[in-house]
Each structure stands twice: as C-alpha cells, then as structure tokens.
Short mmCIF file of the C-alpha atoms (twelve columns), coordinates in Angstrom:
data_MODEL
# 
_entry.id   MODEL 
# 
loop_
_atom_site.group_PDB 
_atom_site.id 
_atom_site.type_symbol 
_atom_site.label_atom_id 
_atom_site.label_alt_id 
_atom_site.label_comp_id 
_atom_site.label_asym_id 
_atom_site.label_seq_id 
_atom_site.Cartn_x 
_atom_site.Cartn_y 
_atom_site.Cartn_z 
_atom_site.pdbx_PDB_model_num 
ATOM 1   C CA . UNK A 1   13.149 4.910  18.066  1 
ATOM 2   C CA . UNK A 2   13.686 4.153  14.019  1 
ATOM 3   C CA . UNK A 3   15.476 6.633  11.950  1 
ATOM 4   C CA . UNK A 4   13.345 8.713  9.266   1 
ATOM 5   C CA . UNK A 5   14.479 10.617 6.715   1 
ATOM 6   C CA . UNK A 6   12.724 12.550 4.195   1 
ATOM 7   C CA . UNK A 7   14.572 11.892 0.924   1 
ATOM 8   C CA . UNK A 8   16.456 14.933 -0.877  1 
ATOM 9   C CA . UNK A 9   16.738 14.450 -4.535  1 
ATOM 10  C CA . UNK A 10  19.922 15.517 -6.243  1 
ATOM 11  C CA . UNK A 11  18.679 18.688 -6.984  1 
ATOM 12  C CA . UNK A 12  17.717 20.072 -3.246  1 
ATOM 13  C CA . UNK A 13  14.356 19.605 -3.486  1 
ATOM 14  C CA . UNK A 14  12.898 17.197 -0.627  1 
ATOM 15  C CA . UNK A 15  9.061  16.382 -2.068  1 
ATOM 16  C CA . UNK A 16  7.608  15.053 0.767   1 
ATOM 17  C CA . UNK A 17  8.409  18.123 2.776   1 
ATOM 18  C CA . UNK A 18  7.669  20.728 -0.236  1 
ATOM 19  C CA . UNK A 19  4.096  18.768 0.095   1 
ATOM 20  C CA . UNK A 20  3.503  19.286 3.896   1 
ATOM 21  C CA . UNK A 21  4.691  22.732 3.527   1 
ATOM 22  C CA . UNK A 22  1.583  22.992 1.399   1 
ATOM 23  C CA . UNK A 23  -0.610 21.549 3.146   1 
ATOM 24  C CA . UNK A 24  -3.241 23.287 5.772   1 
ATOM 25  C CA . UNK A 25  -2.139 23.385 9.715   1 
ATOM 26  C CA . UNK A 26  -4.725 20.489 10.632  1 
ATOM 27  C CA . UNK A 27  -3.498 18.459 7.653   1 
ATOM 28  C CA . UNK A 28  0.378  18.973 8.761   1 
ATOM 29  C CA . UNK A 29  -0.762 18.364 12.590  1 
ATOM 30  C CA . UNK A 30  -2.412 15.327 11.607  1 
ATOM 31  C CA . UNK A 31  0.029  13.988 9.032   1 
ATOM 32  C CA . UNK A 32  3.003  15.137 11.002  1 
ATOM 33  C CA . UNK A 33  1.535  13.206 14.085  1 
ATOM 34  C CA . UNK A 34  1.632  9.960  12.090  1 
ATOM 35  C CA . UNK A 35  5.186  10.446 11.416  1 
ATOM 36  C CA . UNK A 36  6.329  10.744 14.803  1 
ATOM 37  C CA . UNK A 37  4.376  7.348  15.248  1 
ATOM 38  C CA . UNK A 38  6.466  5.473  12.651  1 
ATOM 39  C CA . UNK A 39  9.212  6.561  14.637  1 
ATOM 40  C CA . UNK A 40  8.436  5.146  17.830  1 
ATOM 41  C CA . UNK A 41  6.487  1.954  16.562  1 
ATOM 42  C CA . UNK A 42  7.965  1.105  12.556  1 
ATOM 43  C CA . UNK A 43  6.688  -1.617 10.888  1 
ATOM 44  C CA . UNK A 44  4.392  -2.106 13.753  1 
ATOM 45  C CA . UNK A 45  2.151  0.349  12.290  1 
ATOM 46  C CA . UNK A 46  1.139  -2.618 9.937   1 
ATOM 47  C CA . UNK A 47  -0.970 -4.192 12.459  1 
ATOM 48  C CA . UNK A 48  -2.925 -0.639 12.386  1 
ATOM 49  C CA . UNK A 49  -4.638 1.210  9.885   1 
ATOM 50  C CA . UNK A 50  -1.799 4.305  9.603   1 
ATOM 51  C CA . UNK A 51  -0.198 2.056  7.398   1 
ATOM 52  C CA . UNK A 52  -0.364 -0.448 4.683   1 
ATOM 53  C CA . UNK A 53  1.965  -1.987 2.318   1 
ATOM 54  C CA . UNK A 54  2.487  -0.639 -1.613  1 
ATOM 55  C CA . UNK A 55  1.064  -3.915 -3.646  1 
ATOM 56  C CA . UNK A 56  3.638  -4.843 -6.028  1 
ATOM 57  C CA . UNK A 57  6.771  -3.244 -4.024  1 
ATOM 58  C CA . UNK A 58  8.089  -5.227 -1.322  1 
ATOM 59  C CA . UNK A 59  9.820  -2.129 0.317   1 
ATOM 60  C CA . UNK A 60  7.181  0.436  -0.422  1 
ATOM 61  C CA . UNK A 61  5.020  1.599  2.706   1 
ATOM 62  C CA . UNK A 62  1.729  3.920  2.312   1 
ATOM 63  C CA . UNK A 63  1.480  6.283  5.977   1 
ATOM 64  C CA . UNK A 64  -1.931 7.687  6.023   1 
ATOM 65  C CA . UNK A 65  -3.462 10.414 8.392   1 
ATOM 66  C CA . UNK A 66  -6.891 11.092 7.207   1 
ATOM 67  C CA . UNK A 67  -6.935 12.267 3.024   1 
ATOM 68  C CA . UNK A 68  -3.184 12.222 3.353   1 
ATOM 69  C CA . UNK A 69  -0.917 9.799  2.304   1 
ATOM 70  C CA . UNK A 70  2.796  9.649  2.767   1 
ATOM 71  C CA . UNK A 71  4.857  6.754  0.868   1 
ATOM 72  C CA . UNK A 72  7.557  5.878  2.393   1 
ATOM 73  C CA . UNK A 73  10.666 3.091  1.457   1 
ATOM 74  C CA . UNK A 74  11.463 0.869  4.588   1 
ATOM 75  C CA . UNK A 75  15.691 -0.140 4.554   1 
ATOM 76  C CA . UNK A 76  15.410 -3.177 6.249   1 
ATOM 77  C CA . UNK A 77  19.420 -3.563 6.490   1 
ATOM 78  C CA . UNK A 78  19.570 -0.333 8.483   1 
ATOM 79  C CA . UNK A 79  16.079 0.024  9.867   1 
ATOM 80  C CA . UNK A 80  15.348 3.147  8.338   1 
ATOM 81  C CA . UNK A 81  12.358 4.465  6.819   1 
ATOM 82  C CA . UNK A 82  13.051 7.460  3.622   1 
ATOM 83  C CA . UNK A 83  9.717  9.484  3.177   1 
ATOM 84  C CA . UNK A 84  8.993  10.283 -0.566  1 
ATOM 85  C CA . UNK A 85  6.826  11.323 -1.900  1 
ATOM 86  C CA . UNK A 86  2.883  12.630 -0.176  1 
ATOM 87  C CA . UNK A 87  -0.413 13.207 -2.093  1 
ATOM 88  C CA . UNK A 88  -3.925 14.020 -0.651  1 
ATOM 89  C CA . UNK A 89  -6.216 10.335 -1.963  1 
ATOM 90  C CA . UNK A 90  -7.864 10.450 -4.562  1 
ATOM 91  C CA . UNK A 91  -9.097 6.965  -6.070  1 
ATOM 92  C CA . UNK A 92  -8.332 8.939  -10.203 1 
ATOM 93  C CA . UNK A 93  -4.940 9.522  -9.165  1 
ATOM 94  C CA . UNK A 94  -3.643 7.356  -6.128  1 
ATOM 95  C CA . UNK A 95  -1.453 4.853  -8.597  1 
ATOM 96  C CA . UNK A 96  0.055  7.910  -10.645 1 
ATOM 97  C CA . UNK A 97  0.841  8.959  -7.123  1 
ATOM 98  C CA . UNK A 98  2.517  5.721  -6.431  1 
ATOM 99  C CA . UNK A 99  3.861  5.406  -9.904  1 
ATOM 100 C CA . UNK A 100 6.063  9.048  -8.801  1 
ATOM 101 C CA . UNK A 101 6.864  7.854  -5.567  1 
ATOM 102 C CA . UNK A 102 8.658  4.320  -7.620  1 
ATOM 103 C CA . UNK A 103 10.279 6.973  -9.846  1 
ATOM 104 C CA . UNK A 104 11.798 8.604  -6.697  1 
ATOM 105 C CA . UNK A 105 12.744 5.642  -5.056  1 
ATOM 106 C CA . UNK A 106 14.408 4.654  -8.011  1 
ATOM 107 C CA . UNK A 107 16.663 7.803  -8.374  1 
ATOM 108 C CA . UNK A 108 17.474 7.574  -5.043  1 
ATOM 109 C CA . UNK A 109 18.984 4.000  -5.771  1 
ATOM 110 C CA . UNK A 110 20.851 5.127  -8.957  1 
ATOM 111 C CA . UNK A 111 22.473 8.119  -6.651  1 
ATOM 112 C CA . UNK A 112 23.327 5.389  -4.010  1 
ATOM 113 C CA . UNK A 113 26.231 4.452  -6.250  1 
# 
C-alpha cells in the first residue's frame, strides 16, 4: 500500500476534500474509487489512463475518474502521494486549475521549513 494524504493548508482548509465534499455521490464514488487505486498500485497507474503526468512539473501527477481530476504531488523520498487540489475538466480552465494546484504545492514547501 502507498501512503496518501490530502494536503491541509495552514489555515485548516484541505481543498481537495472541500472539492469532493461538493461533488455529486456518483462523482465522489467514482473519484474516490480512483484514489483507493493509487493506493494499492502508485506510480503504476502511469501505465493506465487514471493517471498522467503534469507537463512541466516533474513531481506533479493528474488522477482522473471520468470529468474529475485530482492533482496530486508524488514524494519520491518517502513514497507518498499529497492530493491538492481537484477540478471537474474543462479544456478553458484545466491550466488555471493546474496553475492553483503549483501554488499549493508551493505553500506546502515553504511550510515544510
């Protein structure tokens, strides 16, 4: 099994769960579903169409489950995969979507410290 976490933000908010929360029962079955694969298979997933790699961020992981999309920061020192940030795809607003989910990632480096 590999370890996911959904990453908290100084604050207390968690985004990627505030976003399931929101979304309809099928959509949290399915997405929900695709998480519990990353944690018995990892980077596997790869070799599948559940997940892809973020161009331009060596670390950065997109989890999808039908419109959803999950991305997700794979910790290679620890094996650990930190959910982030989820958005529903949308070709107008997929790389804003990514753009927040860098932003997160990023504060959840500076907060590392």
């Amino acid at each position: 099994m590999h370890v996911v976490d959904y990453y908290t933000r100084p604050n207390g908010q968690t985004p990627a769960i505030a976003w399931i929360d929101n979304l309809n029962i099928h959509e949290q079955a399915v997405i929900l579903a695709k998480v519990d694969k990353l944690k018995e298979e990892g980077l596997r997933l790869l070799q599948t169409a559940m997940m892809k790699p973020v161009v331009g961020r060596s670390n950065l992981y997109e989890l999808r489950g039908g419109q959803c999309r999950i991305i997700l920061c794979h910790e290679a020192a620890v094996d650990r995969f930190l959910l982030l940030h989820g958005f529903l795809k949308s070709r107008r607003r997929e790389t804003r979507e990514i753009l927040t989910a860098c932003r997160l990632l990023d504060e959840y480096i500076e907060n590392l410290d």
